[in-house]
C-alpha positions in Angstrom: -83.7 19.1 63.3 -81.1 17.6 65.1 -79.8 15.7 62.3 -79.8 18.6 60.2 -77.5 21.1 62.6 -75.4 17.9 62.8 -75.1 17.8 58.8 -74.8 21.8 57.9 -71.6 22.0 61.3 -69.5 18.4 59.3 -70.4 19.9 56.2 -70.7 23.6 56.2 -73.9 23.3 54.4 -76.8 21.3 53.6 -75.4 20.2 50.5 -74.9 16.3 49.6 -77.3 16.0 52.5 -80.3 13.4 51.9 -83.6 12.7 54.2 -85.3 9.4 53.8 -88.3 8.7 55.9 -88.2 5.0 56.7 -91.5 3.9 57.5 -92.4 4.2 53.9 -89.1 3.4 52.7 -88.4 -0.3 55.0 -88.1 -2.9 52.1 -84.7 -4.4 51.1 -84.6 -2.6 48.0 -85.0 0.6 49.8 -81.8 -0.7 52.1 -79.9 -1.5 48.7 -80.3 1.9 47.7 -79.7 3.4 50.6 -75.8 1.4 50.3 -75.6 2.5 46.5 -76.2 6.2 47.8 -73.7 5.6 50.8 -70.7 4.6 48.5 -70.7 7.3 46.6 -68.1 9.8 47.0 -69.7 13.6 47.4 -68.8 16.2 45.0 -68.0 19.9 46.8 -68.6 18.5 50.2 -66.1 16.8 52.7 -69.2 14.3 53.8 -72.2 12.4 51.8 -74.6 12.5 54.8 -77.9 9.9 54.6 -80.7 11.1 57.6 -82.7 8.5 58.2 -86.1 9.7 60.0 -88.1 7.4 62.0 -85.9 4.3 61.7 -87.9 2.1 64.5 -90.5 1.6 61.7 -87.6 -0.6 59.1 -88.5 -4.1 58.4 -85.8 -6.8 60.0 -84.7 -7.7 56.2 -84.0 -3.5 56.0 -81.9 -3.8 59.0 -80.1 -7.5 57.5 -78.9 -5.1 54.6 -77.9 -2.1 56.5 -75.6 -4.7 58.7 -73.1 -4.9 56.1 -73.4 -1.1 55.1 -72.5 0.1 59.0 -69.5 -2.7 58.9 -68.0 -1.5 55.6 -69.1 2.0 55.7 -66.8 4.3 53.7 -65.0 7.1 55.2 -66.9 9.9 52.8 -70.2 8.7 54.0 -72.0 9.6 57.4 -75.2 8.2 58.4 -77.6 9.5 60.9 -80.7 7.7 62.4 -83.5 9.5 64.0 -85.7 7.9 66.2 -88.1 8.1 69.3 -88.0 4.4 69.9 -84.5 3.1 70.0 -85.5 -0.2 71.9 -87.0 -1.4 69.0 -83.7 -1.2 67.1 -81.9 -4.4 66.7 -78.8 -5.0 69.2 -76.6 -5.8 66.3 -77.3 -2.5 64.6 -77.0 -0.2 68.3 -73.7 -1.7 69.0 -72.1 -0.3 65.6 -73.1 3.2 66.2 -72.7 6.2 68.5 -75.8 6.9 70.2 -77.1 10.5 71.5 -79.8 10.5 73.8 -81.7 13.5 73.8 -83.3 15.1 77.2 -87.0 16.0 77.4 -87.6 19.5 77.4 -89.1 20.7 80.7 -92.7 21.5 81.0 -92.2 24.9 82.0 -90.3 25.8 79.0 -92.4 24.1 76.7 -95.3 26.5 78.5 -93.0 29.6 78.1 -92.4 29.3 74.2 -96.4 28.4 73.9 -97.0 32.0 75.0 -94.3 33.4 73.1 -95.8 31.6 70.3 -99.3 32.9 71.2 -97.7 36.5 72.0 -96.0 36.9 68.6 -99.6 35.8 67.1 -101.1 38.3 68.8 -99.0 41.5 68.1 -99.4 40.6 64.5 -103.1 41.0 64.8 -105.1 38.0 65.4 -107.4 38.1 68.3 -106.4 35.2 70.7 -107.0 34.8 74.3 -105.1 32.1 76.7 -105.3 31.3 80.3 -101.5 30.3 81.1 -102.8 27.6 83.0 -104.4 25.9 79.7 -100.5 26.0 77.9 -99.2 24.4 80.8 -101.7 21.6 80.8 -100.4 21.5 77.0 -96.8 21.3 78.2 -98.0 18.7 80.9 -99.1 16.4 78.0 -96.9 16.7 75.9 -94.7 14.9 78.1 -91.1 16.9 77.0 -91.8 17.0 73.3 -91.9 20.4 71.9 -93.4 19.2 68.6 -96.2 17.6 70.4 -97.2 20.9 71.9 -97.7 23.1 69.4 -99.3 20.4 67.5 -101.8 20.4 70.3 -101.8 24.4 70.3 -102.5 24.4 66.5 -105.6 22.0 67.4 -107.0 24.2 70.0 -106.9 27.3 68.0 -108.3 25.1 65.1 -110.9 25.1 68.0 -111.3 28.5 69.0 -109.5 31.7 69.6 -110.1 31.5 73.6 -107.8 28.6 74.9 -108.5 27.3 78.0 -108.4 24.3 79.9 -112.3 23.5 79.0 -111.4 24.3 75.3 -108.3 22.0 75.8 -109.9 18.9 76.8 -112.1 19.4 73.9 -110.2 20.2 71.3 -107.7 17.1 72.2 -111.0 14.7 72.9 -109.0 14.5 76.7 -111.1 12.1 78.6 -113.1 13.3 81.9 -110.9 13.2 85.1 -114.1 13.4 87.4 -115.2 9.5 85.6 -111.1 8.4 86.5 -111.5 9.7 90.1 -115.3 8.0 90.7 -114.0 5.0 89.4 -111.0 4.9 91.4 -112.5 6.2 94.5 -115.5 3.2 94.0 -112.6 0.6 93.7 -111.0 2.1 96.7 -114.3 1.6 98.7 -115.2 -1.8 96.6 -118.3 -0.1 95.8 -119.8 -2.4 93.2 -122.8 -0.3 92.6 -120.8 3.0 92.1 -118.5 1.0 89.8 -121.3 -0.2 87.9 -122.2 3.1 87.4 -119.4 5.2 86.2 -118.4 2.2 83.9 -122.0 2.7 82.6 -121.8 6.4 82.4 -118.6 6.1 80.1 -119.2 3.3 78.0 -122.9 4.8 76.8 -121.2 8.1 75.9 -120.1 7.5 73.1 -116.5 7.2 73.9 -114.1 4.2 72.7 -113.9 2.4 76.1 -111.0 0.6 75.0 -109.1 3.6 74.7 -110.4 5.4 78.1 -109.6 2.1 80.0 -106.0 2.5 78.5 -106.1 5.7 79.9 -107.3 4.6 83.3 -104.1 2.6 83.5 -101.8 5.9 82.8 -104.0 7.6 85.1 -103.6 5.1 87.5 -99.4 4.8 86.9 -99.0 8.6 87.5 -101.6 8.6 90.8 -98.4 6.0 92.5 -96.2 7.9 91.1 -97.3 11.2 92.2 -97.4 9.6 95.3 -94.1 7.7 95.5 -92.5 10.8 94.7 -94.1 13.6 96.4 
């Protein structure tokens, strides 16, 4: 979206404006035609503008061809990389650009625009229910990314009409707190039986114990934090 304002404020429209998404366009030939498009000169437009979306996903051979392009680039052509990632673009390539970093948006605005999502729902008819305290558990985890919330919302209501913070952690498969604080209250007291226990509890319900042990680790990163910076 950024991108996009960038391109209609040089250009005055979104004319001679073209979106590539580069993890299914990373090959060499996709680079090559990504130069071809650069050099040409755009007709009733003072910029040709290339957005490149999700550019952490391009091949190193992709990046060896857009080398020359950012070197050489002609005046008439403007390109704009997108990513979420930028430590997983190439030194060579970051030190030929200008680079924006973009803030996360706070967690109680992300909350306030979930209700005025869910409020503008609602005065157009459709029966919905929220506890405030369910969006900003949303906000929380979306962790400053607006996109990531109301793809979460959309998945609740998918869910059911009613959201709440029950209806949240189902909806998102969120894993059980209670099972994070046993365990680390049993490691805190070396408790072997009650460690035994809870591990046993999570790994026959069903759940991938891979993935909850990852978020043990997260849950354990924000319990120092929390208390670091209280």
């Amino acid at each position: 979206t950024i991108a996009r304002i960038i391109a209609k404020t040089l250009n005055g429209s979104l004319d001679n404006v073209t979106e590539i998404d580069i993890a299914s366009h990373s090959s060499v030939d996709d680079a090559r035609e990504l130069i071809q498009e650069a050099a040409q000169y755009p007709v009733g437009t003072k910029y040709k503008i290339l957005i490149l979306d999700e550019v952490q996903a391009a091949s190193p051979f992709f990046w060896g061809a857009m080398l020359k392009c950012l070197e050489e680039q002609v005046g008439s052509a403007i390109i704009i990389m997108c990513t979420t990632n930028p430590e997983k673009i190439p030194a060579t390539i970051l030190s030929r650009v200008q680079t924006f970093k973009l803030s996360k948006i706070s967690t109680e605005n992300i909350a306030q625009r979930l209700k005025y999502i869910l409020d503008s729902e609602i005065s157009e008819g459709r029966e919905i229910q929220y506890d405030e305290s369910a969006l900003s558990y949303i906000a929380v985890l979306a962790n400053g990314g607006m996109r990531d919330a109301i793809t979460s919302l959309d998945k609740c209501l998918a869910f059911g009409n009613n959201i709440t913070s029950e209806l949240v952690e189902k909806a998102l498969d969120l894993p059980n707190y209670d099972n994070y604080f046993g365990l680390l209250n049993a490691l805190v007291k070396k408790n072997n039986a009650e460690i035994t226990q809870v591990i046993d509890r999570v790994y026959n319900s069903g759940t991938n114990f891979v993935k909850w042990f990852e978020g043990f680790h997260g849950f354990l990163c924000n319990i120092v934090k929390y208390v670091f910076l209280k």
